[in-house]
N, C-alpha and C positions, 0 to 999 in steps of 0.2 A: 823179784826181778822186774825190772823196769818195762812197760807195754810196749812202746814201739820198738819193733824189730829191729830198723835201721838203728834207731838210737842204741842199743843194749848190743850191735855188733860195733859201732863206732866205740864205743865203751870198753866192749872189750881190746880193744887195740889201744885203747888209750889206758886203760890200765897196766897192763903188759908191760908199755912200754915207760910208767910214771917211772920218775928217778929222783923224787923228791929226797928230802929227809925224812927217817922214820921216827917217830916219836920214842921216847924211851919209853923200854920196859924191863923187866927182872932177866937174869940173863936166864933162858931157858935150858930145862936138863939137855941134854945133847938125845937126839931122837935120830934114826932110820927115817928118810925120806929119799921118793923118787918124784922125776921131774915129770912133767903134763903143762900142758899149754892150756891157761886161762881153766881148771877145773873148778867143776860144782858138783856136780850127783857123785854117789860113792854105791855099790851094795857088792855083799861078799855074793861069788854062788861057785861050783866046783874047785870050792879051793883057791880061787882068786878072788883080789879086791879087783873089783872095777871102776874104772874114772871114766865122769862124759865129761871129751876138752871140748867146751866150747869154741875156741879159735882154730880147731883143727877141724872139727867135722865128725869125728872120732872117739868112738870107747876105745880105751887102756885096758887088758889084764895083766893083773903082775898077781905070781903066785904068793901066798899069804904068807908060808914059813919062809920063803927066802928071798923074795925083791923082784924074783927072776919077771923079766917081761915075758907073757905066754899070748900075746896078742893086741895087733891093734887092727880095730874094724869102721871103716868109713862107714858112714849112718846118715851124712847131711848136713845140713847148716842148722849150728847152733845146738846142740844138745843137749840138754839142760839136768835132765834129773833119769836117775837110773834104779831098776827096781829087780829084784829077783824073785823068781814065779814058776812054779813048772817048770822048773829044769831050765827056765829059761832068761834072757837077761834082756829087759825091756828099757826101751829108753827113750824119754819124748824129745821131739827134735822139733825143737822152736821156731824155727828159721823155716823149716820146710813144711809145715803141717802135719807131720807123720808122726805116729810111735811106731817103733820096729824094735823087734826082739832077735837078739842073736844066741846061736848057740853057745853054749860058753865050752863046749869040747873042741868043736870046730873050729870056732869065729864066724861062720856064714850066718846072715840074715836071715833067718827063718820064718818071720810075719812083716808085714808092710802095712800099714792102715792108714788110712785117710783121715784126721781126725783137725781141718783147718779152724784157723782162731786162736795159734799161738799157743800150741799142747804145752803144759808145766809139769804141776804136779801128777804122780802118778803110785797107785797102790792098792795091792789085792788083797781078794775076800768075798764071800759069798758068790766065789766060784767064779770070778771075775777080774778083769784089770780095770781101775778105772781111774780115766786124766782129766785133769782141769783144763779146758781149755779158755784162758785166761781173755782173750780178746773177745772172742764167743760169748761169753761167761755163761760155758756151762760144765758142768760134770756129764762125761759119756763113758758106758759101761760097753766094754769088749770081751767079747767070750775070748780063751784061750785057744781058740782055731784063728784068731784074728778077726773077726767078724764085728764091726759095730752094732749095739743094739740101744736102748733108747739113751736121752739126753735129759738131762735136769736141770732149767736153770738156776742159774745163781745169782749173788749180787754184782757189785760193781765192779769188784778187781779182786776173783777168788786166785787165790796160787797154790796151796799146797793141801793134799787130801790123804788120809788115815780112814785106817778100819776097827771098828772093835768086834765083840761079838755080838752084836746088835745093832752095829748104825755102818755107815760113811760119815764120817765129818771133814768139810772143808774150812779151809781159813779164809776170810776175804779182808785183805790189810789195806783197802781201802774203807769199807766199810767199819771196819773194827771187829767185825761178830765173827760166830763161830754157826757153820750152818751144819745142823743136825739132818739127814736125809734116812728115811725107812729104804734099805735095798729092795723089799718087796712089792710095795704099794707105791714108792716114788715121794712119799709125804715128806717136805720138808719142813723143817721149824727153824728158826731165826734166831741166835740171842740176842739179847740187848747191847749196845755199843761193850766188849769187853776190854779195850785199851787199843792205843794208837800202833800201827802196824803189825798186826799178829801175823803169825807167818808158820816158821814147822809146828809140825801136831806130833804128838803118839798119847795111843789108847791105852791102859791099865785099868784092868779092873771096873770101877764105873768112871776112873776119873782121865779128861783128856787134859793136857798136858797141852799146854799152848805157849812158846816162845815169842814174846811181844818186842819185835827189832826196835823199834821206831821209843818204841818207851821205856825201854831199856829192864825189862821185867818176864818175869817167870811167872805161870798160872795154871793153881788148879784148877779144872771148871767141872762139876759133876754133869757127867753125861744126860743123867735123866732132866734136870731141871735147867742146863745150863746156864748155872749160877756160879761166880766165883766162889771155891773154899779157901782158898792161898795165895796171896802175894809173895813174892822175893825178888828183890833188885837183883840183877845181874848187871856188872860192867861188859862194856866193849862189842855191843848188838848182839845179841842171845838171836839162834836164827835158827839151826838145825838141832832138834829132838826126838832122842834116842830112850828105850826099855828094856834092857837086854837081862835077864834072870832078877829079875826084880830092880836093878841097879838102872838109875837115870841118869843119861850123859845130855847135856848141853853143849852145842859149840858155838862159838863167839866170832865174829869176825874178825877181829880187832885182834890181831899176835896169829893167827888163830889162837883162839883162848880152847880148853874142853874143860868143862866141868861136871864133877862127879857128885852124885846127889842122894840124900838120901830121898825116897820114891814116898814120903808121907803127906797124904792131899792134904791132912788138918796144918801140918807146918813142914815142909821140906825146907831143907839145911844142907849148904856146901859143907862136902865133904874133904874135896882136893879139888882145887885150882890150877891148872897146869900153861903159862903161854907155851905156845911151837914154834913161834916165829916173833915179827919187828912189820907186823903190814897195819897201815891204818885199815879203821873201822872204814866198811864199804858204802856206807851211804846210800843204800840200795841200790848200785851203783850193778851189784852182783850178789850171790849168796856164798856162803860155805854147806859144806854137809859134814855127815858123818858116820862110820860104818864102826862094827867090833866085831872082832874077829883075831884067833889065834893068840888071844892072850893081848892083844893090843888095839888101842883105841887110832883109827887112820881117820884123819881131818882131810880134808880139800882147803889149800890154800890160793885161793882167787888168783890175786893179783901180786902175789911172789912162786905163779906156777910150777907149783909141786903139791905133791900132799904129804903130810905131816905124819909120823908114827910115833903115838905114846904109847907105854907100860898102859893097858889094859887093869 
């Protein structure tokens, strides 16, 4: 997502409301979708998928087997990414400095934190929440009572941050690298330029999995050395990066695209290709995400505000 605040709300309205032509693309299976205003973040937790609408202020619940809307919770300006944790459903809110976490039985607010510098990414582990905060450039660890505790810096323009059993890794898509952090000690390591705009992460095993937007590419990078093992092109901005029972989902901006993969660091290989839609590729203009859940893969689609429902 783009730095400046003002710029990435004007964007959002101007996305919204683009009425261009849309590029051709394969005519898609026909999916379940519900509508949301300008969405990015996704994560399932009591049985709902959740959406942060950016242009609203706003998380979405809709329950998972049937569509049904089970709540929508004002959060603040600009909400970007949402995370499930403790029973609870976290979500950074770009626009106002805060993460706050809502109940998901309720919908009330149950944590408030302070955390300015344009909170992004966001994701637990070793007993903890922890957000990018992108303008700041740092990574900040929150105990789950809500409490700030220390900060990590980072490079230039980190945005989105994973856990494994052994590290934090964030992505910095300006820099290009992948930054390896010890939860314990605070020690961070650096790789070397890994490709032009990397952005979602997820962790397997020893290997992290880095979606590179900007260079249109897929990458294995072994955790311990972070070295690339695997290249693969992807079409139509490869952006959000999913693990779910061994099986690897990529989502695309572009249609939204979701790609299903097979999880092998020495060569992974498209398995199924699916567009959801007719949106151009976002030009970092905004992201997509992507959640699984119930049998079916749920996309965030940016800028034709709705999210997408494929066969799982």
């Amino acid at each position: 997502m783009r730095t400046a605040a003002a710029g990435l709300i004007l964007l959002l309205a101007a996305c919204a409301g683009s009425s261009g032509t849309a590029p051709p693309h394969p005519t898609p299976t026909a999916v379940a979708s519900f509508r949301v205003g300008a969405p990015v973040g996704l994560a399932v937790a009591a049985g709902q998928v959740w959406a942060a609408s950016s242009d609203t202020g706003t998380i979405v619940g809709r329950d998972v087997a049937t569509g049904r809307l089970t709540h929508t919770v004002q959060v603040g300006p600009t909400p970007l990414r949402v995370l499930a944790a403790g029973g609870l459903v976290w979500v950074s809110v770009f626009g106002a400095g805060r993460v706050r976490a809502v109940d998901p039985e309720s919908g009330r607010v149950v944590r408030d934190v302070a955390v300015p510098g344009q909170p992004e990414g966001l994701a637990a582990g070793f007993g903890s929440i922890w957000v990018v905060r992108q303008a700041a450039r740092l990574l900040t660890r929150i105990s789950p009572a809500g409490r700030v505790m220390q900060s990590q810096p980072l490079g230039s323009e980190p945005r989105l941050v994973t856990t494994s059993t052994r590290s934090v890794l964030v992505s910095d898509f300006r820099d290009g690298t992948l930054n390896r952090i010890d939860p314990a000690s605070g020690r961070r390591v650096v790789s070397a330029r890994l490709c032009d705009g990397p952005q979602g992460l997820a962790a397997a095993g020893t290997t992290v999995w880095v979606a590179c937007t900007t260079d249109g590419r897929l990458l294995a990078v072994d955790e311990g050395t972070l070295h690339i093992t695997a290249r693969l092109p992807l079409s139509g901005e490869p952006d959000a990066v999913r693990v779910v029972s061994g099986r690897l989902f990529v989502a695309a901006t572009e249609g939204p695209t979701v790609y299903e993969m097979s999880a092998d660091p020495a060569a992974p290989r498209i398995l199924r290709r699916q567009p959801l839609g007719r949106a151009y590729a976002l030009r970092d203009q905004a992201n997509v995400d992507l959640a699984v859940a119930g049998g079916r893969v749920w996309v965030s689609s940016f800028s034709e505000g709705r999210v997408a429902v494929a066969p799982g």
